[in-house]
C-alpha positions in Angstrom: -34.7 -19.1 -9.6 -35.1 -22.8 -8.5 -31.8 -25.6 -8.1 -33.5 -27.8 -5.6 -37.4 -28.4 -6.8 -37.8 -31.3 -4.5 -36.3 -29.3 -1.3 -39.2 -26.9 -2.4 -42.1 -29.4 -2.3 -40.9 -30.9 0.5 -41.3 -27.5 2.7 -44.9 -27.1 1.0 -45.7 -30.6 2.1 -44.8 -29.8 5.9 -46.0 -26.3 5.6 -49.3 -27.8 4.6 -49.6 -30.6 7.1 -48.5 -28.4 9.8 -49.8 -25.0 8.8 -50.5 -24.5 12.8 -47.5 -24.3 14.3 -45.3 -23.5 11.2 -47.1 -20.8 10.2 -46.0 -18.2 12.7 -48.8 -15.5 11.1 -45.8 -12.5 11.1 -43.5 -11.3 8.0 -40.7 -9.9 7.2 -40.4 -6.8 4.3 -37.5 -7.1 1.6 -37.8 -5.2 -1.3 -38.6 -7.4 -4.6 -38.5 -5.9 -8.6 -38.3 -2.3 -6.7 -41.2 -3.1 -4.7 -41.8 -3.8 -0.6 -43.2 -7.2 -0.3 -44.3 -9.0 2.4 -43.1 -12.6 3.1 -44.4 -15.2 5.2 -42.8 -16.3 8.2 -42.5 -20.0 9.2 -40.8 -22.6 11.6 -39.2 -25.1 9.4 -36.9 -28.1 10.5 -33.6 -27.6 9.7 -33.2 -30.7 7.6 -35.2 -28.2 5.4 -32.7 -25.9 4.9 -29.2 -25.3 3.4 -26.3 -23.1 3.4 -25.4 -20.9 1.3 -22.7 -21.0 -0.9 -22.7 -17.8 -2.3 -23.1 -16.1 0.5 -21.1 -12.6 0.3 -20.1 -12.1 3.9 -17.8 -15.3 4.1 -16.7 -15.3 0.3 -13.2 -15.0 0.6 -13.7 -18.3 3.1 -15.9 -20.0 0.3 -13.3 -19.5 -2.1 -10.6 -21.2 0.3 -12.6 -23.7 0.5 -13.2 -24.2 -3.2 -9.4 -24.1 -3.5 -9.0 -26.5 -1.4 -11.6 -29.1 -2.6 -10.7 -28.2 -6.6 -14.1 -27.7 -7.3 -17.5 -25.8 -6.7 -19.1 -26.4 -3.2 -22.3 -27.9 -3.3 -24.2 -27.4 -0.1 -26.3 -30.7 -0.7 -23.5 -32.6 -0.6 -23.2 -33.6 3.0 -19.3 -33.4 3.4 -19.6 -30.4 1.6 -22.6 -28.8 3.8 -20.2 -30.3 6.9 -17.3 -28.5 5.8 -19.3 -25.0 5.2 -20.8 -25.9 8.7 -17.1 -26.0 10.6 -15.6 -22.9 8.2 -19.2 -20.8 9.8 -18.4 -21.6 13.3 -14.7 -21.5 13.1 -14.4 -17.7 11.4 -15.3 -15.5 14.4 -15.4 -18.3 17.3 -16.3 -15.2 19.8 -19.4 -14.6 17.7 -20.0 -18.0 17.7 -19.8 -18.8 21.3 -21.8 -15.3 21.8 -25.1 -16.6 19.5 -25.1 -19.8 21.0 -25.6 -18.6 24.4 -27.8 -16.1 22.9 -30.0 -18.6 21.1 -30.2 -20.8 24.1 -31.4 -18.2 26.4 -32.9 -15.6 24.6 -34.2 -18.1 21.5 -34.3 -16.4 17.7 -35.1 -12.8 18.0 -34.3 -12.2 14.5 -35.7 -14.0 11.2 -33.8 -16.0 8.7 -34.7 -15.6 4.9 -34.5 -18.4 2.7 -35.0 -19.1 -0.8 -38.2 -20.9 -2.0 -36.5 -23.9 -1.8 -34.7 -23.5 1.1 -31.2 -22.4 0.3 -30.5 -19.5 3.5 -29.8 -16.0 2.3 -29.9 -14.1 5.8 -28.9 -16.4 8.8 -26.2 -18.7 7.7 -24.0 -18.7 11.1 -27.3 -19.4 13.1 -28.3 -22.0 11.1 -25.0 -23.5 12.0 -24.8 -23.1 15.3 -28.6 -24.4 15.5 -27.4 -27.6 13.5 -24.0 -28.2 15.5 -24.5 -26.9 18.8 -28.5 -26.7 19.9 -29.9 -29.4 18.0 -30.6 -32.4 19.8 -29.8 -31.2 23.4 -34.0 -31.6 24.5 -35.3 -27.8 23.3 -37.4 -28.5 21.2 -37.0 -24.8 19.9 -33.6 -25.6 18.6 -34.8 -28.1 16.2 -36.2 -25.5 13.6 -35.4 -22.2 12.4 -37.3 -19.2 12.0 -37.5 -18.0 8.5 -39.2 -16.0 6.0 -39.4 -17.7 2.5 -39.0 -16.2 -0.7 -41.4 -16.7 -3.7 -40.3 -19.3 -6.3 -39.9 -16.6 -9.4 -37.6 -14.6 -7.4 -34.8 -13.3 -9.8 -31.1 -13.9 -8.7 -30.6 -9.8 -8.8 -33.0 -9.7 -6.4 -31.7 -12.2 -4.1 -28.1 -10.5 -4.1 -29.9 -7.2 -4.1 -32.0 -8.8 -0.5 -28.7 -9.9 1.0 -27.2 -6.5 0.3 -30.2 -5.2 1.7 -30.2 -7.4 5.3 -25.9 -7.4 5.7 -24.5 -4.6 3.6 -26.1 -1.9 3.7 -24.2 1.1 5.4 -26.9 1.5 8.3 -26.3 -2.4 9.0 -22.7 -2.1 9.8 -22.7 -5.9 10.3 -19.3 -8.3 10.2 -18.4 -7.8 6.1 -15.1 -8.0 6.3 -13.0 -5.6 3.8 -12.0 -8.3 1.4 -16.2 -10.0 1.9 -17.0 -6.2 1.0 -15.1 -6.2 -2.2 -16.0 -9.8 -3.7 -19.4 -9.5 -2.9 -20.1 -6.1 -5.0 -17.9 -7.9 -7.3 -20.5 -10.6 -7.6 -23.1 -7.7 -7.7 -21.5 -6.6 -10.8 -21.0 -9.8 -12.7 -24.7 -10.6 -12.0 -25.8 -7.8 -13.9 -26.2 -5.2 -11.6 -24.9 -1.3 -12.6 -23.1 -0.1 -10.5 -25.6 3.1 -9.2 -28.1 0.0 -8.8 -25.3 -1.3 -6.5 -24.6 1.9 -5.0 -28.6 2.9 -4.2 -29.3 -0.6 -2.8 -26.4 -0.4 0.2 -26.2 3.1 0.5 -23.0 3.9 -0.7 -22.2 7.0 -3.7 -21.5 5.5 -7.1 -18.0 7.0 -6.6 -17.2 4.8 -3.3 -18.5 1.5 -5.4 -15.8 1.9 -8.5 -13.4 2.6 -5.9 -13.8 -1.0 -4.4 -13.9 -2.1 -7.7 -10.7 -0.7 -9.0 -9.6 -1.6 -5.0 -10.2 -5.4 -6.0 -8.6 -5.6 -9.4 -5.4 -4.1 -7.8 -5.6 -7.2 -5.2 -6.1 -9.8 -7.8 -3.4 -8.2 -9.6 -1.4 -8.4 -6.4 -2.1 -12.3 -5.9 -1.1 -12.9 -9.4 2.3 -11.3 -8.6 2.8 -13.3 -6.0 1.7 -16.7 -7.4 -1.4 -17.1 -5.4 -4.8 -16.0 -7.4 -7.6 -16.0 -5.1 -6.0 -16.5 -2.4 -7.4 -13.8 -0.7 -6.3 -14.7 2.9 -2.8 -13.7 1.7 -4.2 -10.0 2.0 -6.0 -9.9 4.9 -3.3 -7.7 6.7 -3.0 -5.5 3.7 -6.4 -3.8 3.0 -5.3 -0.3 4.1 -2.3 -1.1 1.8 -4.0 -1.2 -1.5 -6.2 2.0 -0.2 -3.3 3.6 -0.2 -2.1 2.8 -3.7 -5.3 3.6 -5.5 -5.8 7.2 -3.7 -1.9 8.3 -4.0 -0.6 6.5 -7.0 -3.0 3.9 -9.0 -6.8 5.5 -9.4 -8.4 6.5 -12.6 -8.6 9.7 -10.9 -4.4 9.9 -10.5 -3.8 8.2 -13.9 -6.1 11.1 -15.4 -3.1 13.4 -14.2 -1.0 11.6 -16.7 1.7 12.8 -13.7 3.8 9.4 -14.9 4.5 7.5 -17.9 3.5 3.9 -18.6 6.8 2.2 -18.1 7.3 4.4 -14.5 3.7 2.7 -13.2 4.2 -0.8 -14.2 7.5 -0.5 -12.5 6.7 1.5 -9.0 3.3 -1.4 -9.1 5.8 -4.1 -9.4 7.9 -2.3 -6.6 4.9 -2.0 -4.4 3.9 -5.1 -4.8 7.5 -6.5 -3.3 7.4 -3.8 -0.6 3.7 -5.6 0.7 5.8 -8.8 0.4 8.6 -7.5 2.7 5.8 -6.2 5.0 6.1 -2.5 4.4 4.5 -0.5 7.5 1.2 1.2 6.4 0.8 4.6 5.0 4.1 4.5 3.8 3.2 3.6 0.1 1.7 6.8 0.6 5.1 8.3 0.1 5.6 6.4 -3.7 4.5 9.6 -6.3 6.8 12.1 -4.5 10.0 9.5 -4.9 8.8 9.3 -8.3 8.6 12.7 -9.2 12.0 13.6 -7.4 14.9 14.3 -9.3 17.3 13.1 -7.0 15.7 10.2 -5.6 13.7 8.6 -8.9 16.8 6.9 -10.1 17.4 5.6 -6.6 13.7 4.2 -6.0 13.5 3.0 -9.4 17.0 0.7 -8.7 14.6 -1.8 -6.6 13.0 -2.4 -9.8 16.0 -5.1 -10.6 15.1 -6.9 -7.3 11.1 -7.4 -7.1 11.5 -10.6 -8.3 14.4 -12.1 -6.6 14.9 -9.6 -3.4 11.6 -8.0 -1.6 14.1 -7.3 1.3 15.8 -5.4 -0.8 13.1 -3.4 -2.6 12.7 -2.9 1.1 15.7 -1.3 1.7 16.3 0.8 -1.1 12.3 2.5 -0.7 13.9 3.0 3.0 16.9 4.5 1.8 14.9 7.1 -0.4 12.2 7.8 2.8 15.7 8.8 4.5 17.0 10.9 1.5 13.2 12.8 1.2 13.2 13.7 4.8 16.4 15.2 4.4 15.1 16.9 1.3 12.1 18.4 3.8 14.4 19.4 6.3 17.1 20.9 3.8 16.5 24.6 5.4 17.4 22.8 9.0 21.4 22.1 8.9 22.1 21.6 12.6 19.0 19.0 12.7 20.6 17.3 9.3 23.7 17.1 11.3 22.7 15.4 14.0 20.7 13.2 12.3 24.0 11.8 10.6 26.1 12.0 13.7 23.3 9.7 15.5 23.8 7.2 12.7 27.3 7.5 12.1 27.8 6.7 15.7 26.0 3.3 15.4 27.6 2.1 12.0 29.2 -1.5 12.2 33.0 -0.3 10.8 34.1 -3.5 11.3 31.3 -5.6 9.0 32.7 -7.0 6.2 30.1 -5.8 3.5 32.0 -2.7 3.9 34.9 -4.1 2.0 32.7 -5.3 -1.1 34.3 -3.3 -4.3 30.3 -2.4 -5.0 30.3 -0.1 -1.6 33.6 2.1 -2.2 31.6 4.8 -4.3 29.0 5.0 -1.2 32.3 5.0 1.0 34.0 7.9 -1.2 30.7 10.2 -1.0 30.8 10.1 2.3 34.3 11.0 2.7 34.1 13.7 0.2 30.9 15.3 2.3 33.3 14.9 5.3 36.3 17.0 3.5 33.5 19.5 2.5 32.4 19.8 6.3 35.9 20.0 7.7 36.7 23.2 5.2 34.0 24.6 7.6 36.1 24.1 11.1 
């Protein structure tokens, strides 16, 4: 589908009055309706072409960038087209740097694809690097790109389902980044796309695809939490994280178990949630249903509950306090080892900090003198 006729009659015009050296008599095969199709190849000035604002493998950057400006990005808006150009070069600089010099010395081995009229599909980051950094240096090479053009009554399922194709599939292994991964099948979905459909283009089981769907609403839920929807840069450390949750605690698959109640998963979500806020060390949320299901240390883990809001640090140190009490549940049948493991920490406790005076620490104090009558009964 068409959004920039006159782009479109423009490339026919110079297509037509230099058929010679545009046409570059090769192709390119995407698949179109189902079916293999073979599209023309040309060399087209790059004041013919624009970038693509939809483009899956730099969403999460689009949408910071959308943030940013308040509004939709329109690529043939100059400033706008200038500020997609810098966000291209600046996301991997090493890639960058890497196809310049390969562009310059090796020229375009691989073809762009391009809508009818003109809008880049495949080829986004060489079209920038063309623009910015080739252009107008005396090659003439560098003052067009290579690309094969899509028919005009291309449907937009088939455009996402071509840049799937060229940049996602599982063969391609190309730079998707986790969170790009997840907002692009996202826009698969909302386009109309099933999931199988999804699933069968890229290469992936139908099973992997609803995972990285459920993966995605736990992130947005995540961002909501912490004031800052779509905002995905704030989770770019924490991928692995959310994994995690959905395959120990959060999945369709572990909520089938009914293993917890309602109330006991909003509140260990909201608890997660603050524990990715105080920087939790990975595969520990991996640890979350076995507090929960613990006599002894559910009341504890659930007492962060009170502090998501006001306290991650806390949440923090109480989930630490009940990884401490679990391993000593695990090593129960090992006294000497439980021994030592207090001695080593009763040797480095502060006596002399003054938290130990607060009246809400004399119980904690009291336990651990009773434990030490109980030991010296042994002597």
């Amino acid at each position: 589908m068409m959004t920039n006729p006159q782009n479109a009659k423009k490339i026919d015009s110079y297509i037509d009055k230099y058929r010679t050296i545009a046409d570059l008599n090769d192709n390119e095969k995407v698949r179109i309706q189902g079916k293999k199709v073979k599209l023309d190849v040309f060399r087209l000035p790059l004041d013919c072409l624009f970038y693509n604002a939809g483009n899956g493998r730099f969403a999460k950057e689009y949408l910071k960038l959308q943030r940013d400006l308040k509004h939709k990005l329109d690529p043939l808006k100059q400033e706008h087209a200038d500020l997609i150009q810098k966000m291209l070069l600046e996301q991997n600089p090493g890639k960058t740097d890497w196809l310049e010099n390969n562009l310059r010395d090796e020229g375009q081995q691989e073809y762009g694809i391009i809508t009818h009229d003109g809008f880049v599909i495949n080829g986004n980051r060489r079209l920038s690097v063309l623009k910015s950094r080739l252009s107008g240096k005396g090659n003439d090479d560098h003052e067009y790109m290579n690309v094969a053009r899509l028919p005009e009554n291309v449907e937009d399922q088939d455009i996402i389902k071509i840049e799937l194709e060229k940049q996602m599939a599982r063969e391609q292994k190309l730079d998707y980044g986790p969170i790009n991964k997840l907002l692009k099948i996202e826009d698969c979905r909302e386009s109309g796309l099933t999931v199988p459909q999804i699933a069968a283009t890229i290469g992936f089981t139908v099973e992997e695809i609803e995972d990285d769907l459920e993966k995605l609403d736990l992130i947005r839920e995540y961002l909501d939490f912490i004031d800052q929807k779509d905002n995905f840069d704030a989770v770019d450390e924490l991928s692995d994280h959310f994994g995690d949750l959905l395959q120990y605690t959060f999945s369709k698959k572990q909520l089938k178990r009914k293993r917890f109640t309602p109330l006991q998963l909003d509140r260990s979500k909201d608890i997660s949630f603050a524990l990715m806020q105080a920087k939790v060390p990975t595969k520990a949320l991996r640890s979350l249903p076995k507090m929960m299901d613990h006599k002894d240390i559910s009341p504890v883990y659930f007492q962060a509950t009170s502090h998501v809001e006001s306290s991650p640090e806390k949440v923090l140190e109480i989930f630490e306090v009940c990884q401490t009490r679990m391993k000593s549940i695990e090593d129960s049948k090992k006294p000497i080892k439980q021994l030592n493991n207090i001695l080593g920490i009763a040797d480095h406790v502060d006596l002399t900090h003054p938290k130990l005076k607060e009246p809400e620490h004399k119980a904690l104090i009291d336990k651990v003198l009773d434990f030490a009558k109980k030991l010296e009964k042994l002597s």
